[in-house]
mmJSON file of the N, C-alpha and C atoms, coordinates in Angstrom:
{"data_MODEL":{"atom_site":{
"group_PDB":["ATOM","ATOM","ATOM","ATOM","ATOM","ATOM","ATOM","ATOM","ATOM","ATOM","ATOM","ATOM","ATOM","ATOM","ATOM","ATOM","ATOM","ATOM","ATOM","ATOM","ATOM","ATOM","ATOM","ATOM","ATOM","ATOM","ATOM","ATOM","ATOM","ATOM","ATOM","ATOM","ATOM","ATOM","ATOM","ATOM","ATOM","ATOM","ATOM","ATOM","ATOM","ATOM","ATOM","ATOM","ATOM","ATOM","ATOM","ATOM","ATOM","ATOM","ATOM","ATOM","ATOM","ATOM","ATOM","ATOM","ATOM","ATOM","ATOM","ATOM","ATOM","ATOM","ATOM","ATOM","ATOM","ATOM","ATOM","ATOM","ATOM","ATOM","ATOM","ATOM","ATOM","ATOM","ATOM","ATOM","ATOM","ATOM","ATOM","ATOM","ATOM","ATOM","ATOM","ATOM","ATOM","ATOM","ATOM","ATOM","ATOM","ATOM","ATOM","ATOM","ATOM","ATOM","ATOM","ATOM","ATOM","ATOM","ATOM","ATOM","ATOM","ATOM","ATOM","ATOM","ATOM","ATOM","ATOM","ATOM","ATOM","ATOM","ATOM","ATOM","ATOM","ATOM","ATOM","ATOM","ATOM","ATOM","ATOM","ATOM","ATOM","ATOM","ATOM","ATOM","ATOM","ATOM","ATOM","ATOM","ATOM","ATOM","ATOM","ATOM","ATOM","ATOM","ATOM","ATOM","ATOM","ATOM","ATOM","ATOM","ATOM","ATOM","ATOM","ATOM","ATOM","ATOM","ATOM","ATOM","ATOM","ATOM","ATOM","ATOM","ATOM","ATOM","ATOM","ATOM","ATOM","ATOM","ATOM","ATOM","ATOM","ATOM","ATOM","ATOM","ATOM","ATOM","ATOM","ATOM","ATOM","ATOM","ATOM","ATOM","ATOM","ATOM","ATOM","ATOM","ATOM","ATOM","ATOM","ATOM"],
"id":[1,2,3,4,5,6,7,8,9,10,11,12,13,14,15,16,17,18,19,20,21,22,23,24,25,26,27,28,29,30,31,32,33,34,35,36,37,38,39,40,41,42,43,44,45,46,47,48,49,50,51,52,53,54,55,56,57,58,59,60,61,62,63,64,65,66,67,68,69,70,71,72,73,74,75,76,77,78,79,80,81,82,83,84,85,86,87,88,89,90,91,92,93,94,95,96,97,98,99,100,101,102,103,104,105,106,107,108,109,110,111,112,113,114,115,116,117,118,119,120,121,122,123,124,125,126,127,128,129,130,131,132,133,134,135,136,137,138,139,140,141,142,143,144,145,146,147,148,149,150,151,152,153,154,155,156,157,158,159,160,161,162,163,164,165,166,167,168,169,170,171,172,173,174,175,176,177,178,179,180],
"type_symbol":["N","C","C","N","C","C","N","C","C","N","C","C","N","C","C","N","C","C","N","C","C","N","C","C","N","C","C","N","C","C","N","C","C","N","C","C","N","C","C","N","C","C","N","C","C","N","C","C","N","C","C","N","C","C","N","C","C","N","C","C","N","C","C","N","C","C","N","C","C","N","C","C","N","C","C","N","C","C","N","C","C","N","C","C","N","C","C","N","C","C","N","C","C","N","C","C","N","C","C","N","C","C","N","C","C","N","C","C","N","C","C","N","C","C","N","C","C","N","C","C","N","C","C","N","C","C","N","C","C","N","C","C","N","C","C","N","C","C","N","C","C","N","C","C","N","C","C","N","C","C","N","C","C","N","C","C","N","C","C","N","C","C","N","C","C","N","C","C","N","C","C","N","C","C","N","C","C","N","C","C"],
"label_atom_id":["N","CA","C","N","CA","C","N","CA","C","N","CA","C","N","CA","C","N","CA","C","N","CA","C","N","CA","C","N","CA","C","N","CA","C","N","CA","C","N","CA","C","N","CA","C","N","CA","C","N","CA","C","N","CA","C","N","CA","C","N","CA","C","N","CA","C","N","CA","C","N","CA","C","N","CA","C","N","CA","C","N","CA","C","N","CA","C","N","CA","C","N","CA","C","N","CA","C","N","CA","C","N","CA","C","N","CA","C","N","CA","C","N","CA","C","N","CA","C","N","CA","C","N","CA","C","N","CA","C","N","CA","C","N","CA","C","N","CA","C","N","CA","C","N","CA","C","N","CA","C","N","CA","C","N","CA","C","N","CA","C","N","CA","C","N","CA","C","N","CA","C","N","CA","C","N","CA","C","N","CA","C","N","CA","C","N","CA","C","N","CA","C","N","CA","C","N","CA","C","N","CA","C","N","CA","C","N","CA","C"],
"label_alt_id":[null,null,null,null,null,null,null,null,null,null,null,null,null,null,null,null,null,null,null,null,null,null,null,null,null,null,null,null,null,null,null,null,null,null,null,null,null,null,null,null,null,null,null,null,null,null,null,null,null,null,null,null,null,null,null,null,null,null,null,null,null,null,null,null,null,null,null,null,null,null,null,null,null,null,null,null,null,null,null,null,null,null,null,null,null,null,null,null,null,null,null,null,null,null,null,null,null,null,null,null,null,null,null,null,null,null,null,null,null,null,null,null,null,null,null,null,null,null,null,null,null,null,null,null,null,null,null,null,null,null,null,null,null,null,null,null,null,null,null,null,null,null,null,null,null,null,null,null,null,null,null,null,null,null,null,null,null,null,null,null,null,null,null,null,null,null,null,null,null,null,null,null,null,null,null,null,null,null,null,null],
"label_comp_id":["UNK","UNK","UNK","UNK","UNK","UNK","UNK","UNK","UNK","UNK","UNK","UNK","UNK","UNK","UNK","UNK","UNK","UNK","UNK","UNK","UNK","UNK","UNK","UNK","UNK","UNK","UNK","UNK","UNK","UNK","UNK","UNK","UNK","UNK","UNK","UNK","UNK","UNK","UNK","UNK","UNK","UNK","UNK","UNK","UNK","UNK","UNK","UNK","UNK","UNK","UNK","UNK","UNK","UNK","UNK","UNK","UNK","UNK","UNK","UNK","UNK","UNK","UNK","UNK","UNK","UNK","UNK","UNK","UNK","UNK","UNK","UNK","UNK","UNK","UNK","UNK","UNK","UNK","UNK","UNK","UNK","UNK","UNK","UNK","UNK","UNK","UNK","UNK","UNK","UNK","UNK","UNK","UNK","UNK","UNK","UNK","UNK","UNK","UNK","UNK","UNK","UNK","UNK","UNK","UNK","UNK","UNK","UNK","UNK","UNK","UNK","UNK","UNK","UNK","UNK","UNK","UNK","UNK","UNK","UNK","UNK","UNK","UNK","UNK","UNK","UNK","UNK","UNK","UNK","UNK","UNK","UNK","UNK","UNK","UNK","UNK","UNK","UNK","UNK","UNK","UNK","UNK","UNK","UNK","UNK","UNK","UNK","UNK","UNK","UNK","UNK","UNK","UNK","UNK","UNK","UNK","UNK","UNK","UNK","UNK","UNK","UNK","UNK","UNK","UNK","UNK","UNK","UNK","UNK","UNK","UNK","UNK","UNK","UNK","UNK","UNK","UNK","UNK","UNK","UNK"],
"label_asym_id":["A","A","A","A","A","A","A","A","A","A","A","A","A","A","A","A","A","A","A","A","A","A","A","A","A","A","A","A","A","A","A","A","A","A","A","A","A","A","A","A","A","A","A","A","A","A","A","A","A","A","A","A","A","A","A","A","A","A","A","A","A","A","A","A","A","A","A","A","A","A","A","A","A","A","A","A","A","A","A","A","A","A","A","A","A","A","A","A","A","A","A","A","A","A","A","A","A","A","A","A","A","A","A","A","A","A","A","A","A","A","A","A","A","A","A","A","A","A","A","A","A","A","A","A","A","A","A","A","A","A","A","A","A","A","A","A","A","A","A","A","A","A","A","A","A","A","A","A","A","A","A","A","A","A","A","A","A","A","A","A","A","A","A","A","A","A","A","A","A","A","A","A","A","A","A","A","A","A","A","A"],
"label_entity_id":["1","1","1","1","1","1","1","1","1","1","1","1","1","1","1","1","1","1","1","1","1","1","1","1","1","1","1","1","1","1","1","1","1","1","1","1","1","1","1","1","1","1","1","1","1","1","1","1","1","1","1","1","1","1","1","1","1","1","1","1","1","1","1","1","1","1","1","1","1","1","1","1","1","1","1","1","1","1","1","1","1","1","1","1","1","1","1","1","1","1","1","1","1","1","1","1","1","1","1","1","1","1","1","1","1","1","1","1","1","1","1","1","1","1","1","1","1","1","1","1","1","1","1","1","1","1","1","1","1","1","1","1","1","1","1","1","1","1","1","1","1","1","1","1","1","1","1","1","1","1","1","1","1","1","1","1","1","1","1","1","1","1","1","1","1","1","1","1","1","1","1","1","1","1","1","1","1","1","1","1"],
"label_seq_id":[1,1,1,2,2,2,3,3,3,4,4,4,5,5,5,6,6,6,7,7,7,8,8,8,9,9,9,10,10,10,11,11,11,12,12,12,13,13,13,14,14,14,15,15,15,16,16,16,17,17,17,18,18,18,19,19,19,20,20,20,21,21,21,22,22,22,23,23,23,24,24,24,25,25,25,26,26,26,27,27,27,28,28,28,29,29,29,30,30,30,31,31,31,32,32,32,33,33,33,34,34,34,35,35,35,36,36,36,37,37,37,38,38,38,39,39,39,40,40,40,41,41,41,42,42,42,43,43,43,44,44,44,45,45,45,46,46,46,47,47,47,48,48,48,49,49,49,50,50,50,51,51,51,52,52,52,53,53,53,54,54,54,55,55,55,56,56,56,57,57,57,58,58,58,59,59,59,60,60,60],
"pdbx_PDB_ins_code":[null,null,null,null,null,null,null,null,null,null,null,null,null,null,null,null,null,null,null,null,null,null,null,null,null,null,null,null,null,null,null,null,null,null,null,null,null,null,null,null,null,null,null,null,null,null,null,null,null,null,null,null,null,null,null,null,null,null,null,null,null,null,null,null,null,null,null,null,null,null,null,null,null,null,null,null,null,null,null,null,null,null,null,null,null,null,null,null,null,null,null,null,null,null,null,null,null,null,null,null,null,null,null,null,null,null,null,null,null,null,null,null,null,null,null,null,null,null,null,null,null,null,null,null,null,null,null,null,null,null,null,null,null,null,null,null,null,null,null,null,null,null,null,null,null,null,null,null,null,null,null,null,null,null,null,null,null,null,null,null,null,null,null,null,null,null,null,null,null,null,null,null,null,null,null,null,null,null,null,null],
"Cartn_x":[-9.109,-7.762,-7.667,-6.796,-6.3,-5.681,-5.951,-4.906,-3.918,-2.899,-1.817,-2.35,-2.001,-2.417,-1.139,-0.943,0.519,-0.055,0.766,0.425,0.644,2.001,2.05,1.204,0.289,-0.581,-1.722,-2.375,-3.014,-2.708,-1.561,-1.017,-0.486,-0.754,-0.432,-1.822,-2.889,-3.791,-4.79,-4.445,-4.942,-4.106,-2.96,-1.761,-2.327,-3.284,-3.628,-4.885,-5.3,-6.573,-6.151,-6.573,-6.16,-6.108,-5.242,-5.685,-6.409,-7.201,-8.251,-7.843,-7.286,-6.944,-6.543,-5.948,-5.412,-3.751,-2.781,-1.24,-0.797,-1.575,-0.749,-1.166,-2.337,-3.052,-2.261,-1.466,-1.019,0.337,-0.138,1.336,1.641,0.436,1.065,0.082,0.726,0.669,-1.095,-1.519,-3.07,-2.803,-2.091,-2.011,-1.368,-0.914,-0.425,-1.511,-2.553,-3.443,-4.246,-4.925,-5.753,-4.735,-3.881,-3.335,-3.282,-2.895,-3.003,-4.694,-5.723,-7.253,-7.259,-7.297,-7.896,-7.002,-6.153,-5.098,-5.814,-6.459,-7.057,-8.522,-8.972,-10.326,-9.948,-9.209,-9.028,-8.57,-7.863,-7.367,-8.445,-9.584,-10.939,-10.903,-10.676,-10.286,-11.888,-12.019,-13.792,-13.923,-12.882,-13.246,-11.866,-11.616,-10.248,-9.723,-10.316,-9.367,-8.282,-9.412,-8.313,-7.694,-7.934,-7.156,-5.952,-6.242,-4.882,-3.65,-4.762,-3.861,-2.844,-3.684,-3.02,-1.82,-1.781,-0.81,0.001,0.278,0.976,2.077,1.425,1.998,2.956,2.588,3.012,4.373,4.325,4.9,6.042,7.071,7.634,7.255],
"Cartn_y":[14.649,14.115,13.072,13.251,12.761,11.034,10.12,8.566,8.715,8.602,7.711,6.377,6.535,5.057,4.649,3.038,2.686,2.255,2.813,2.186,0.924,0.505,-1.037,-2.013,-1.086,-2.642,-2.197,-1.074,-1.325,-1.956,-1.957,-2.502,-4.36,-4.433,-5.75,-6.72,-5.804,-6.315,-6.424,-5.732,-5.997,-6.674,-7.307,-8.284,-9.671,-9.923,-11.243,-11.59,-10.721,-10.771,-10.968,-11.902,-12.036,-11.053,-10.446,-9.223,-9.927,-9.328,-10.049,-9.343,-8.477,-7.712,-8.762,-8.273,-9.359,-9.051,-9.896,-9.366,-8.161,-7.929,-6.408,-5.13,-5.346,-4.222,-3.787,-4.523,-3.979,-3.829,-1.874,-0.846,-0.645,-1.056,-0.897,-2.016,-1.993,-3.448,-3.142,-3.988,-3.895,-3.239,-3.612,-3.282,-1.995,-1.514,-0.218,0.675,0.244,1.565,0.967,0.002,0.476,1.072,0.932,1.997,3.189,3.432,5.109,5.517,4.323,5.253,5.656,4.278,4.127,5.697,6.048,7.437,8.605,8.35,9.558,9.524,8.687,8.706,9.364,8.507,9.25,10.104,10.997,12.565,13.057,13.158,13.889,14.13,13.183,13.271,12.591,13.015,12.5,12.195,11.548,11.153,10.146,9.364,8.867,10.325,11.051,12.088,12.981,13.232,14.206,12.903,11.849,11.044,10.28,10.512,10.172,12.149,12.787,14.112,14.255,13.915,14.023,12.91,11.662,10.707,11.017,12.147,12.076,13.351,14.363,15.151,14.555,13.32,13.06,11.433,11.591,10.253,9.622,10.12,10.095,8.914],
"Cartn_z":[30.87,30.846,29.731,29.009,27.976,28.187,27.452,27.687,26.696,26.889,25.442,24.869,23.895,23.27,22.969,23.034,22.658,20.926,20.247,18.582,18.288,18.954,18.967,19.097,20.261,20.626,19.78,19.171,18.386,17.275,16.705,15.625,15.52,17.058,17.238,17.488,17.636,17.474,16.34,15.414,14.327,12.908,13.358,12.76,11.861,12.775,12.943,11.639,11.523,10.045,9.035,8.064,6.752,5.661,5.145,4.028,3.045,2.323,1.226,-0.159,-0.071,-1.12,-2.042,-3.44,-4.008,-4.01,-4.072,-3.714,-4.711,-6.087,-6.98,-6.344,-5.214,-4.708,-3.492,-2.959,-1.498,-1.951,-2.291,-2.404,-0.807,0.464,1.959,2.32,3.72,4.844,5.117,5.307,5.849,7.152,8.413,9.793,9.617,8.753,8.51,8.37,7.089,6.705,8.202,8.845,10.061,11.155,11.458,12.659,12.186,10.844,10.377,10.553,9.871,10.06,11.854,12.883,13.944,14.295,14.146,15.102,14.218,13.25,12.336,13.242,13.529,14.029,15.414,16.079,17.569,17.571,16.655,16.424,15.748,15.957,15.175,13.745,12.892,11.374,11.508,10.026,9.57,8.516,7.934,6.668,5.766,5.019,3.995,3.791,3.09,2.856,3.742,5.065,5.425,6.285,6.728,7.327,6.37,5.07,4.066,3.689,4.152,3.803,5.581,6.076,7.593,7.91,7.402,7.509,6.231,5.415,4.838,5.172,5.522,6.438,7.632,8.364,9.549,9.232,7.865,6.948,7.834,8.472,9.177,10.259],
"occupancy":[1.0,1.0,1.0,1.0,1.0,1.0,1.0,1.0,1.0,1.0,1.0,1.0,1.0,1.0,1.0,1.0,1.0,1.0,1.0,1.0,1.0,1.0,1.0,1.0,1.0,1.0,1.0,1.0,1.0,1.0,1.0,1.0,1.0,1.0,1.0,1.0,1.0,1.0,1.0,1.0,1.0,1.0,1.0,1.0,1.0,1.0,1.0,1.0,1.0,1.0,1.0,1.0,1.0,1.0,1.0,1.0,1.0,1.0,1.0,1.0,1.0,1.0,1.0,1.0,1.0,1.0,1.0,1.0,1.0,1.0,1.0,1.0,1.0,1.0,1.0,1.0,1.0,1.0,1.0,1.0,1.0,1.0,1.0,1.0,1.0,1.0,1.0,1.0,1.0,1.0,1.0,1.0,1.0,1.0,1.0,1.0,1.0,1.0,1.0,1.0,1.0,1.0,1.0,1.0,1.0,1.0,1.0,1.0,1.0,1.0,1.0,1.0,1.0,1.0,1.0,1.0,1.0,1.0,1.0,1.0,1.0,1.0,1.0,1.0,1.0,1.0,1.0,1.0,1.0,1.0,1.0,1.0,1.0,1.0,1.0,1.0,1.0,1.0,1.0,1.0,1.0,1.0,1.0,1.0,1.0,1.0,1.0,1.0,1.0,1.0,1.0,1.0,1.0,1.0,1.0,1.0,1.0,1.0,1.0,1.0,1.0,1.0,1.0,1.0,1.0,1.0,1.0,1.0,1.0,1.0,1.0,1.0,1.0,1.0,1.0,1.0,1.0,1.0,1.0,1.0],
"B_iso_or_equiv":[0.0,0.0,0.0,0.0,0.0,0.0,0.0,0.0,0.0,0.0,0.0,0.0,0.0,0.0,0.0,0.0,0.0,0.0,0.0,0.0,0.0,0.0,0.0,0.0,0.0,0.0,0.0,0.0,0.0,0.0,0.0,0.0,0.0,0.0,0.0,0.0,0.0,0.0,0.0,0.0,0.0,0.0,0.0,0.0,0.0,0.0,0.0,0.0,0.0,0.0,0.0,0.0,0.0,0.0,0.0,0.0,0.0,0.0,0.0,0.0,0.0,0.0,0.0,0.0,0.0,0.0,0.0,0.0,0.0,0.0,0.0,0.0,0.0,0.0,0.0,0.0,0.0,0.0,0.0,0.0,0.0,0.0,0.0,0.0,0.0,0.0,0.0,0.0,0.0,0.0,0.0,0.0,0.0,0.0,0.0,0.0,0.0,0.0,0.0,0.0,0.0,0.0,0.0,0.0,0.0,0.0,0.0,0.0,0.0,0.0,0.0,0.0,0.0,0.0,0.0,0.0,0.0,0.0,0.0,0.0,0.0,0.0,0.0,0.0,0.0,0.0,0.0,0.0,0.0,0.0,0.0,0.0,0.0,0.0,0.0,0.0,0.0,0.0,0.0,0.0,0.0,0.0,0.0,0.0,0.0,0.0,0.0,0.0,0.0,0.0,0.0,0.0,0.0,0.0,0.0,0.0,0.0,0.0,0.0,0.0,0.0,0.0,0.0,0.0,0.0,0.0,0.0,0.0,0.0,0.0,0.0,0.0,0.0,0.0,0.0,0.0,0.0,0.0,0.0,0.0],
"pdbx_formal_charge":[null,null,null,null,null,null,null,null,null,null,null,null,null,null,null,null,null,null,null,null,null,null,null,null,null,null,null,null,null,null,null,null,null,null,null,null,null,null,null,null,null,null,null,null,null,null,null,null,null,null,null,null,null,null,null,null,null,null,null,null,null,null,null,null,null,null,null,null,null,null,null,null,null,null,null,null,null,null,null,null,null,null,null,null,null,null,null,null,null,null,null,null,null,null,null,null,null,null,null,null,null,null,null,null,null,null,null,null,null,null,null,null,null,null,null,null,null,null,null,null,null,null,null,null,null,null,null,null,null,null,null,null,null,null,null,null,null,null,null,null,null,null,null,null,null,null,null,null,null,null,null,null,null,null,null,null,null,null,null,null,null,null,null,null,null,null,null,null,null,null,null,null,null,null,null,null,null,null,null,null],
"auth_seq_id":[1,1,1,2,2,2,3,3,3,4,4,4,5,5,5,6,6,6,7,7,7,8,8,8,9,9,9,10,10,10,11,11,11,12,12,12,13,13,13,14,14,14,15,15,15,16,16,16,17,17,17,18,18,18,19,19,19,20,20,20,21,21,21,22,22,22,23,23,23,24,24,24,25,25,25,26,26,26,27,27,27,28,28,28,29,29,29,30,30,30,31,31,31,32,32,32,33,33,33,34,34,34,35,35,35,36,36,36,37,37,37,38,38,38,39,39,39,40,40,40,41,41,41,42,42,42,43,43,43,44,44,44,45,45,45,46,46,46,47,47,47,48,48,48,49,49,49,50,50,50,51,51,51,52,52,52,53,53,53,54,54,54,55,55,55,56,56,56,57,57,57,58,58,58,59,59,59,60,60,60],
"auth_comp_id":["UNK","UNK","UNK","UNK","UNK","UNK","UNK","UNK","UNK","UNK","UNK","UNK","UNK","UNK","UNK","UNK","UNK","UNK","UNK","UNK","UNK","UNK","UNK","UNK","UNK","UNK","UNK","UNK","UNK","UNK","UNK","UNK","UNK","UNK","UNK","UNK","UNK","UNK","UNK","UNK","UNK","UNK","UNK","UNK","UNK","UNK","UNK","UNK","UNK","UNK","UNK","UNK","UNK","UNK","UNK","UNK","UNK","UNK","UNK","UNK","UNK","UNK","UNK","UNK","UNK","UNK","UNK","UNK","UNK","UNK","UNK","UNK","UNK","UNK","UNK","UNK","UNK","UNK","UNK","UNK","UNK","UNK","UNK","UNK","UNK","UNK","UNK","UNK","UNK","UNK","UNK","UNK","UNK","UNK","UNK","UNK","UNK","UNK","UNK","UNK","UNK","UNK","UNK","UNK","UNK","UNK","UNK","UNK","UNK","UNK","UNK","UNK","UNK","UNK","UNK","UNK","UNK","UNK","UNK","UNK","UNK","UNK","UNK","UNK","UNK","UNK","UNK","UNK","UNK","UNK","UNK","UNK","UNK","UNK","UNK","UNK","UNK","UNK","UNK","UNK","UNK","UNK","UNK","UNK","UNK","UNK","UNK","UNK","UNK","UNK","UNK","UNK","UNK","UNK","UNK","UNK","UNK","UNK","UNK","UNK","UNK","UNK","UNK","UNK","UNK","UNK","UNK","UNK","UNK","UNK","UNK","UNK","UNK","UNK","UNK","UNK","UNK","UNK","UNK","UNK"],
"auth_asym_id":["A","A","A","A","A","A","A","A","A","A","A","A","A","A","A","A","A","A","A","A","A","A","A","A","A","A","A","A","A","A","A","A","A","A","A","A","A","A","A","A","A","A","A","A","A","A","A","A","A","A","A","A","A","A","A","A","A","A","A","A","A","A","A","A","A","A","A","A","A","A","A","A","A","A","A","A","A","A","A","A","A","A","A","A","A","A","A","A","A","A","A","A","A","A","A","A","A","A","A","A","A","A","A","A","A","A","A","A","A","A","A","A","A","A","A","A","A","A","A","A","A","A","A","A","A","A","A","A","A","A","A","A","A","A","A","A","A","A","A","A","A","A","A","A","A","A","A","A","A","A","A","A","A","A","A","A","A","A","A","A","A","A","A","A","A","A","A","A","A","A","A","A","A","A","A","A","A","A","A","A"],
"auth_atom_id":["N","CA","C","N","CA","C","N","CA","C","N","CA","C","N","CA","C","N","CA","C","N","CA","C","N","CA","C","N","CA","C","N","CA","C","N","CA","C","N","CA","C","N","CA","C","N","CA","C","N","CA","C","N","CA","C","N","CA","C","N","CA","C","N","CA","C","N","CA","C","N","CA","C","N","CA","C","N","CA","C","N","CA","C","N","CA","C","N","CA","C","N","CA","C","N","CA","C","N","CA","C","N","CA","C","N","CA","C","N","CA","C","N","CA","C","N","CA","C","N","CA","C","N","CA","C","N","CA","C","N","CA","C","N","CA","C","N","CA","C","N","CA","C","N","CA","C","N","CA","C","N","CA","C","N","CA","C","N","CA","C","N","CA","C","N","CA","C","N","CA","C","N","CA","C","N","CA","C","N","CA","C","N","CA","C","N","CA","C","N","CA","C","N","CA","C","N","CA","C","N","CA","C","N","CA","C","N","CA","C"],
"pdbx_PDB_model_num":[1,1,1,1,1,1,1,1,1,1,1,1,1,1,1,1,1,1,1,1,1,1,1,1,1,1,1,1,1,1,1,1,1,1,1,1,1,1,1,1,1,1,1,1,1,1,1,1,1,1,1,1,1,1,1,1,1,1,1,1,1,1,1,1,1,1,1,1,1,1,1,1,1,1,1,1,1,1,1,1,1,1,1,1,1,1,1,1,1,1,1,1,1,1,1,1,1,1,1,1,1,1,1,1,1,1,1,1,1,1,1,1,1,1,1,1,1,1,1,1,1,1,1,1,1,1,1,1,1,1,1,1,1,1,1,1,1,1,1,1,1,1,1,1,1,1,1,1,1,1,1,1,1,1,1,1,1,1,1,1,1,1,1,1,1,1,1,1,1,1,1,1,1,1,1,1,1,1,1,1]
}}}
């Protein structure tokens, strides 16, 4: 049996970390690309790639 995950609260829990990037580098939100990996991992994705080909499909 399967759980739902609420995205929010993953996304609300990873809000709080400082991005380190430098500011010309963030074309997206830090809490953005980890809720897109963590839902690529828990949807059996194995890798940046197909977890960036799969969130782009799902862009929406």
């Amino acid at each position: 049996m399967s759980k739902l995950i609420d995205v929010g609260s993953v996304g609300a829990y990873f809000e709080s970390p400082e991005d380190p990037r430098h500011a010309r580098n963030r074309k997206h939100l830090l809490v953005d690309i980890v809720v897109i990996a963590v839902c690529g991992i828990i949807g059996g994705l194995d890798g940046r790639t197909t977890i960036h080909r799969w969130s782009a499909l799902h862009e929406e």
